[in-house]
C-alpha positions in Angstrom: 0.0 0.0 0.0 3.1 2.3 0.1 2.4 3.4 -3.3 -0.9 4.3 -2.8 -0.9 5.9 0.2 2.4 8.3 -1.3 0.1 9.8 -4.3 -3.7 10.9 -4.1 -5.9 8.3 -5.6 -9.3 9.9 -7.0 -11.0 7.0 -7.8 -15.0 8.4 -7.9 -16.3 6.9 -11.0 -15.4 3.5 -10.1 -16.3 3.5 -6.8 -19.2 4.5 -8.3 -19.9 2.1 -10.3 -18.8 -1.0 -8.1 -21.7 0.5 -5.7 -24.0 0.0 -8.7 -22.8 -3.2 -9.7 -23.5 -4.3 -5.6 -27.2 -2.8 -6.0 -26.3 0.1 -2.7 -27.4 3.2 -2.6 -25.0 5.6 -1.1 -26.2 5.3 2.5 -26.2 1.5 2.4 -22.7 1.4 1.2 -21.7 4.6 3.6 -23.0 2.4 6.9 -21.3 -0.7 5.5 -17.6 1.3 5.0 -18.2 2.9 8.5 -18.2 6.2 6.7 -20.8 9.5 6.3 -22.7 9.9 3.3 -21.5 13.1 2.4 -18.3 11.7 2.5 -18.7 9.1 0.2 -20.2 11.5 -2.0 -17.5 13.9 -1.9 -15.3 10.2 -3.0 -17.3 9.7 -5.7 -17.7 12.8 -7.2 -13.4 13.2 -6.9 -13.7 15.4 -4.7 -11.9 13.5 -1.7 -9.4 11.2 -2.5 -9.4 7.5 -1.4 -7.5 7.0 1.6 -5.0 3.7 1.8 -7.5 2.8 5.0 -10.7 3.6 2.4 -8.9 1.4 0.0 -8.7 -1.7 2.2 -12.1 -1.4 3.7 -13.5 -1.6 0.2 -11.5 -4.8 -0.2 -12.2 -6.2 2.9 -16.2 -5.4 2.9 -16.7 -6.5 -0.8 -14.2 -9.0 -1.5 -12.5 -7.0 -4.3 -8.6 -7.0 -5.2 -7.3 -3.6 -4.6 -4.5 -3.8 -7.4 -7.5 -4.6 -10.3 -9.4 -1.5 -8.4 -6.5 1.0 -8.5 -5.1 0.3 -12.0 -5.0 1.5 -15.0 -8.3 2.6 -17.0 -11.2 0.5 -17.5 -9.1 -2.0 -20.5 -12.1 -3.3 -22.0 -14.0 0.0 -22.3 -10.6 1.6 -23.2 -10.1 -1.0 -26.0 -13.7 -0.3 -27.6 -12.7 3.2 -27.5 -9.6 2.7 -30.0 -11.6 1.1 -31.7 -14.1 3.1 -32.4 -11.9 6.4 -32.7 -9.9 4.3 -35.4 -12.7 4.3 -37.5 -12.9 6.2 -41.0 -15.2 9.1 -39.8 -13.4 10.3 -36.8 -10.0 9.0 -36.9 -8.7 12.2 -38.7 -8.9 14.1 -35.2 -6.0 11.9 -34.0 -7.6 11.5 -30.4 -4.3 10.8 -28.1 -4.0 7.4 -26.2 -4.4 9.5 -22.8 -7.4 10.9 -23.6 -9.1 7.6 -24.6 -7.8 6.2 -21.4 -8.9 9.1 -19.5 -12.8 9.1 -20.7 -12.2 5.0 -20.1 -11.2 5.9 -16.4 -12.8 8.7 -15.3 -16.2 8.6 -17.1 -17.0 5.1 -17.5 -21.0 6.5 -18.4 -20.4 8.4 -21.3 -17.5 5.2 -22.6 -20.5 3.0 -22.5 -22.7 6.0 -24.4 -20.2 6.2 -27.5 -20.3 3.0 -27.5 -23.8 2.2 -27.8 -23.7 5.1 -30.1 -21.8 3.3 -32.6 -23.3 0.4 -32.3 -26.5 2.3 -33.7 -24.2 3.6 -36.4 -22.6 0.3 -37.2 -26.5 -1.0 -37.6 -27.2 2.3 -39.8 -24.6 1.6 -42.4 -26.0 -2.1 -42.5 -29.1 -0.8 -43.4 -28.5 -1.0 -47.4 -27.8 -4.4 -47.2 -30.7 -5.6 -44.7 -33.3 -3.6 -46.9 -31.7 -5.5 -50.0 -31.9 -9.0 -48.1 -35.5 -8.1 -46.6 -36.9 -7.1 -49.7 -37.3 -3.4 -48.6 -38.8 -4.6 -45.3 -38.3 -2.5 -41.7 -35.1 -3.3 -40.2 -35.0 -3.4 -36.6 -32.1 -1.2 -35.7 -30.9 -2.7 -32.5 -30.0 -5.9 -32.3 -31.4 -8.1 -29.1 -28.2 -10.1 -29.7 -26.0 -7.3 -29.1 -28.0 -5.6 -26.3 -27.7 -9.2 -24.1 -24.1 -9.5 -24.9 -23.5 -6.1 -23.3 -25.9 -6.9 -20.5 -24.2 -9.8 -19.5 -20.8 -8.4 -20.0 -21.8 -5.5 -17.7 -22.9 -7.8 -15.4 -19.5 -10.0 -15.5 -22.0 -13.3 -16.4 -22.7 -13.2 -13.2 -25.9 -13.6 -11.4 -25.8 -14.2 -7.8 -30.0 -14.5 -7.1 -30.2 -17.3 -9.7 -26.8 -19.0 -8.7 -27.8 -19.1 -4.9 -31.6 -20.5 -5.8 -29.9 -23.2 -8.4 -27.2 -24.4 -5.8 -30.1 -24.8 -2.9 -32.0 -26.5 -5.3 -29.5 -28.7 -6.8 -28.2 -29.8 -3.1 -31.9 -30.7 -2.5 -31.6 -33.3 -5.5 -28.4 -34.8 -4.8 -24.9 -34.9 -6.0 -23.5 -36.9 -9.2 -25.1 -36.9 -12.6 -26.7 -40.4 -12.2 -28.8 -39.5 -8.8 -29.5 -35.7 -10.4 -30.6 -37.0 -13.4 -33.1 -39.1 -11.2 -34.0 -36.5 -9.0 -35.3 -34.2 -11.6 -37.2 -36.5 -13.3 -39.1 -37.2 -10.3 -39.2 -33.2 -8.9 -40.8 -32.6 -12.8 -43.4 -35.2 -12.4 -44.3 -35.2 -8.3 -44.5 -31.1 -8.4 -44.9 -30.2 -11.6 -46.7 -32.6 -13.4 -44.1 -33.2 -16.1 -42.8 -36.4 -17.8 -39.8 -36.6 -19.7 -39.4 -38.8 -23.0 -36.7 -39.4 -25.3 -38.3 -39.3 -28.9 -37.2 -40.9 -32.3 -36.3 -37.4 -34.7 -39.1 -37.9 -36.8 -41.0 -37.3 -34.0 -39.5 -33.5 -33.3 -39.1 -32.9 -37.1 -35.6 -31.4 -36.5 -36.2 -29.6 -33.1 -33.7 -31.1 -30.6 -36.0 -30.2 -27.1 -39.4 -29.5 -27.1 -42.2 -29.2 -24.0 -45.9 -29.7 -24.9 -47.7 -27.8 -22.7 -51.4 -29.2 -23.1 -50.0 -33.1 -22.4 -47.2 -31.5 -20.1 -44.7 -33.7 -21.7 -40.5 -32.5 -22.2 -39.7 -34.4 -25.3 -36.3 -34.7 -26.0 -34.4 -36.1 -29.6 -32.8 -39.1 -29.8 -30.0 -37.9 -31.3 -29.0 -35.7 -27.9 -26.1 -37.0 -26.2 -26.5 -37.6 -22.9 -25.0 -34.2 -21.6 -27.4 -32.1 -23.7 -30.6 -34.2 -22.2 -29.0 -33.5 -18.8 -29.0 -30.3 -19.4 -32.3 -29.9 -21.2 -34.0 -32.0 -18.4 -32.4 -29.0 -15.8 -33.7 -26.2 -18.1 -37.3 -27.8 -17.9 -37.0 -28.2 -14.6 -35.5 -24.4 -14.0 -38.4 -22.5 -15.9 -41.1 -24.5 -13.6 -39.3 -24.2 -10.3 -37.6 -20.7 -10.6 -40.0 -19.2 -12.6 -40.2 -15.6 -10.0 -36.7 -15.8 -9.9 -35.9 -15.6 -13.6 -39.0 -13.6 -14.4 -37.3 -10.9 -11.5 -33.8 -11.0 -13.2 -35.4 -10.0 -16.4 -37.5 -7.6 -15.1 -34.0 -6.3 -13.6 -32.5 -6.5 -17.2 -35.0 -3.8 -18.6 -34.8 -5.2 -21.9 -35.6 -2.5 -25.1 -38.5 -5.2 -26.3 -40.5 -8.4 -26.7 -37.4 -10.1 -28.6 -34.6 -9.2 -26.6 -37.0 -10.3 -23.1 -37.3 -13.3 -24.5 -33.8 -13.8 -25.4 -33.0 -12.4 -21.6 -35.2 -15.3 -20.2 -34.3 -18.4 -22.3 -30.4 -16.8 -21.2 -31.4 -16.6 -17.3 -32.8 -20.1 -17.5 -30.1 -21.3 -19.2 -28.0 -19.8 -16.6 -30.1 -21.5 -14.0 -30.1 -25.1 -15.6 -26.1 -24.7 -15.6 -26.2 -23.9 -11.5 -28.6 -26.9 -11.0 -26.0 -29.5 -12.7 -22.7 -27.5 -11.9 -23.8 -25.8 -8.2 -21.3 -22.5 -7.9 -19.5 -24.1 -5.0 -18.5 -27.4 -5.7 -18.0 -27.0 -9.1 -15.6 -23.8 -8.6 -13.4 -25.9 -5.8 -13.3 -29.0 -8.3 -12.4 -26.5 -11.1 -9.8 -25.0 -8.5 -8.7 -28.6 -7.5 -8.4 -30.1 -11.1 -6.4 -26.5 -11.6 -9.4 -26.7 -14.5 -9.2 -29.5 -15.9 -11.8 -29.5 -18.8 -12.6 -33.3 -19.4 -12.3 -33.9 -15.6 -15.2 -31.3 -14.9 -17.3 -32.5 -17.6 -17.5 -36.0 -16.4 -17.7 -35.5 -12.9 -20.8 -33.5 -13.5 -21.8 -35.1 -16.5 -21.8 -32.1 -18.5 -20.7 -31.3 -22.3 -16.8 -29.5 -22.5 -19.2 -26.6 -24.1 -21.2 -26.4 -21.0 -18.0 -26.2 -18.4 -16.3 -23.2 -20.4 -19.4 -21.4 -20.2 -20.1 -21.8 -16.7 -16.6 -21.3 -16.1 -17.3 -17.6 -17.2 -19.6 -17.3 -14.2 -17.7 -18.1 -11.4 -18.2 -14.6 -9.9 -19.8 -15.0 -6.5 -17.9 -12.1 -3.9 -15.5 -14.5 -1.9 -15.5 -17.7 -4.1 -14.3 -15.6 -7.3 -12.7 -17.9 -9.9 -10.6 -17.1 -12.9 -11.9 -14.4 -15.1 -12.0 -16.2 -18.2 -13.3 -15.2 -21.6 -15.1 -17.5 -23.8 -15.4 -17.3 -28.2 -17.2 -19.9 -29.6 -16.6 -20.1 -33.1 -17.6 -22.1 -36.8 -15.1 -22.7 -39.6 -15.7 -19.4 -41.7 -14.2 -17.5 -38.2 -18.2 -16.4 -37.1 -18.5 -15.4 -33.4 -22.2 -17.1 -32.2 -21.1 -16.7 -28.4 -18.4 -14.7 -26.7 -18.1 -13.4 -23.0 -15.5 -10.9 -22.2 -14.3 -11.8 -18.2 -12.0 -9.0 -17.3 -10.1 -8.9 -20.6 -9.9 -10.0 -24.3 -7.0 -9.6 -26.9 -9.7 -9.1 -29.8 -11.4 -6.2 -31.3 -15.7 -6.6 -30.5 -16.6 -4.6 -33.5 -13.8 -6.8 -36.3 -12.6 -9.8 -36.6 -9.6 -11.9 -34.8 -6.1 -12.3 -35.9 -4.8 -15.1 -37.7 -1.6 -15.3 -36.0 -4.0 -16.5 -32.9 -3.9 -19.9 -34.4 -7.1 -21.1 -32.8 -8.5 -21.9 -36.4 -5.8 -24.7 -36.3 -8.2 -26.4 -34.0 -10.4 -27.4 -36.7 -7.5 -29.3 -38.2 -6.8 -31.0 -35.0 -10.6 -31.9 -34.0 -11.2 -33.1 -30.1 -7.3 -31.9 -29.2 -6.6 -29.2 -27.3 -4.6 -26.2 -28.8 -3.2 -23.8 -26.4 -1.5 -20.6 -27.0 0.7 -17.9 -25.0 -0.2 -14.6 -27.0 0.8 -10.9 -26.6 -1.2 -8.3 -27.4 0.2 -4.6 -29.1 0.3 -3.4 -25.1 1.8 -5.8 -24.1 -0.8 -7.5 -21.5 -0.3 -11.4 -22.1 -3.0 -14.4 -22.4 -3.1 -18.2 -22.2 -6.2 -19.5 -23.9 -7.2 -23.0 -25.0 -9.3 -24.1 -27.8 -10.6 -27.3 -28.8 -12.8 -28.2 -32.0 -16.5 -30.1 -31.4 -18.6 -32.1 -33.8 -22.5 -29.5 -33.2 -24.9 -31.0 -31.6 -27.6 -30.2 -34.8 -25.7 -30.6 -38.0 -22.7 -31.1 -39.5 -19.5 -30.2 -38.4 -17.4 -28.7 -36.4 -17.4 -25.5 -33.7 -14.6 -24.1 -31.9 -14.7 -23.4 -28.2 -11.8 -21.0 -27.0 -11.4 -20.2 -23.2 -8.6 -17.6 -21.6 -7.8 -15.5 -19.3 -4.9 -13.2 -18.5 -1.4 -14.7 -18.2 -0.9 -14.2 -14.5 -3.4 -16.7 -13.9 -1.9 -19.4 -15.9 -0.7 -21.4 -12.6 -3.5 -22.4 -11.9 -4.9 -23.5 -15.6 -3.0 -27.3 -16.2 -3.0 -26.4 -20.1 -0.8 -23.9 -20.2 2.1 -25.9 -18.0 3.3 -26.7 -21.5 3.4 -23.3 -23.2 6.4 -21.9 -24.2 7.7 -18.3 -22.3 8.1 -16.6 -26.0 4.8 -15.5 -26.6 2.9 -15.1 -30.1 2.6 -11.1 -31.2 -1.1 -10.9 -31.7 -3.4 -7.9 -32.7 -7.0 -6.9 -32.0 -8.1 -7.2 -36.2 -5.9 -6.4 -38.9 -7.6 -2.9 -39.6 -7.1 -2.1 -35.7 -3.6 -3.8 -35.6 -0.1 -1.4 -35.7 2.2 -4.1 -35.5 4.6 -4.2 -38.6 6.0 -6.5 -41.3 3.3 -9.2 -40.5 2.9 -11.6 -43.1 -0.2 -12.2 -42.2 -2.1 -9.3 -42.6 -5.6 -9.2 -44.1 -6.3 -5.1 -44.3 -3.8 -2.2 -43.2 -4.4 -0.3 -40.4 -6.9 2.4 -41.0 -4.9 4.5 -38.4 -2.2 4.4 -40.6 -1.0 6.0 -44.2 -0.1 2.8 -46.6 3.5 3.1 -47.8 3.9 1.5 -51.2 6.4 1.2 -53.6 6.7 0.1 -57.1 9.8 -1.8 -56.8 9.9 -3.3 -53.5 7.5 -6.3 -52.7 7.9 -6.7 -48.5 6.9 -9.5 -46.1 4.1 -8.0 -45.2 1.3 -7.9 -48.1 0.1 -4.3 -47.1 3.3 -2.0 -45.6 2.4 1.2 -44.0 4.2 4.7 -42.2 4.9 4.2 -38.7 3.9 8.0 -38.3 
């Protein structure tokens, strides 16, 4: 703490927004730090700064590590930022690094406002192409998809109401996927009413899961391995026993409409059905134990490798916190259908990833896990792992790609192997500054190109370093 306590630390906007994140008004949170509220105001608003003693009541009232709370700007707010600065329309203004950082810091509200902003813009340039594809049709011009993502990313993928309901619940059914499996099946029937039958395809005429309400009957296809009817069995069995709860957290969400409530609830009870089969604190000490081992987890809760990584990503309970991984799941053509952020991520949200990654390599390599030491252009380091599955619905193969920052990689088994020389990675190739890559799709659009007739470098599209 000598550090801190020798400089003034104003710290307001993100004290301000952990208190929101904790649900506190300021009085709450002023009688739990022993403080006034004035005087949490005055911290909040920068006009105070935060004391060393301030700084270890925060961590030791809400469980929070004081070296992520006084570092640098908000990254993945800052990253979006670049991002969006970089682009054609505004990029001329030549907005310095400190400023971007600054706003990311200091103002994390009106970060998440340009960013939504673009977002609407990103949909408005669209437009051509979705009037072409619709026939001339209204185009909605938010996306429910993107407004969940950013909820749940806001939100770390956390959701402690639904993970402390699921856990009580599971520990009420029993432990191991043999007795749950039985359990459910008779809490669905006994309480509920609800039988549970596994159906030939022709049946479900290419729907996987489907619940008839009038004979009260969770059908389920043949084709399901035995993982996904786990699972669908404990998404049945969440929607009829935490029904409130779910309908609460997406009253909470405040979604913009119909579509994106619906997506919010079939995501909460997701969320729920993950709880019921992997509860928050046995699963988080075996994935602690097995220093998260993948396969391990998976059979020991008789779950899919899909369904681990993603509950993995919500291991976010105050006290019990696990490693903040982020999660890509990705098809052959490089398309991102799911993708949670954790603390940080060394791609760009709005582009594409970089093919010096290597995680495409997976698809070569089906069932084997690829794991990679990269480096991003500021230098902050991640493991990650990937590992290509046959879908569950067609053809073919997805990626699933799980990392985390590199100081965690001591306790992740996968990366004991990794060599110390990382791999240079960028965000996207239109983002990325780094020079003479081979590999490079677009230039930089913050960049001038630098051609010449008679040269032909490594690097298909050379440009000024100034």
């Amino acid at each position: 703490m000598t550090g801190a306590a020798d400089r003034k630390l104003y710290l307001g906007p993100r004290l301000r927004v952990l208190r929101r994140e904790l649900g506190l008004n300021q009085t709450r949170m002023a009688e739990e730090l022993g403080v006034s509220p004035s005087y949490l105001n005055h911290l909040e608003r920068n006009q105070r700064p935060l004391t060393a003693q301030m700084l270890l009541r925060l961590a030791s009232t809400y469980d929070i590590d004081m070296r992520d709370f006084v570092a640098g700007a908000n990254e993945a707010a800052a990253s979006d930022l670049h991002e969006i600065f970089a682009d054609g329309l505004v990029r001329d203004i030549g907005i310095p690094r400190h400023e971007v950082m600054e706003v990311a810091e200091n103002y994390p509200s009106v970060a998440e406002a340009v960013t939504r902003l673009y977002r609407a813009l990103t949909d408005l340039r669209r437009m051509p192409e979705r009037m072409e594809q619709l026939g001339s049709a209204p185009s909605p011009m938010a996306s429910p998809l993107d407004w969940l993502r950013e909820y749940l990313d806001g939100r770390h993928n956390h959701f402690s109401e639904l993970d402390g309901l699921a856990e009580a619940l599971s520990q009420e059914l029993g432990q191991g996927p043999e007795a749950l499996h039985a359990a459910m099946l008779k809490r669905l029937d006994e309480r509920h009413g609800v039988s549970v039958r596994v159906v030939p395809d022709d049946v479900l005429a290419g729907t996987l899961r489907h619940y008839d309400f009038h004979r009260r009957r969770l059908m389920l296809a043949e084709r399901l391995p035995a993982a996904s009817r786990l699972f669908g069995i404990a998404y049945q069995l969440a929607l009829l026993a935490l029904d409130g709860a779910i309908a609460e957290a997406v009253q909470r969400a405040t979604p913009p409409d119909q579509e994106a409530a619906a997506l919010a609830r079939v995501a909460f009870a997701n969320y729920a059905a993950a709880a019921i089969l992997m509860p928050y604190t046995r699963f988080a000490e075996a994935a602690r134990a097995s220093r998260h081992d993948l396969d391990l987890l998976a059979a020991r809760f008789g779950t899919s490798f899909e369904q681990v990584a993603h509950r993995l990503t919500t291991l976010g309970r105050q006290g019990a916190r696990g490693v903040p991984f982020f999660l890509l799941k990705l098809d052959a053509a490089g398309n991102v259908s799911k993708r949670y952020a954790g603390e940080a991520m060394p791609i760009a949200r709005f582009g594409g990833g970089c093919p010096r990654w290597g995680v495409q390599r997976a698809f070569r390599l089906p069932g084997e896990i690829i794991a990679a030491l990269v480096e991003a252009p500021d230098e902050m380091r991640y493991v990650s792992f990937a590992r290509a599955l046959p879908r569950t619905a067609a053809p073919g193969l997805v990626t699933i790609v799980l990392g985390c920052e590199a100081k965690h990689a001591d306790q992740i088994g996968y990366a004991d192997t990794l060599s110390t020389t990382p791999i240079p990675i960028g965000p996207a190739c239109h983002l990325c500054e780094r020079p003479d890559c081979p590999e490079r799709a677009l230039p930089p659009v913050t960049r001038a190109m630098d051609l010449h007739q008679y040269q032909r470098p490594a690097s298909p599209y050379p440009f000024r370093a100034t």
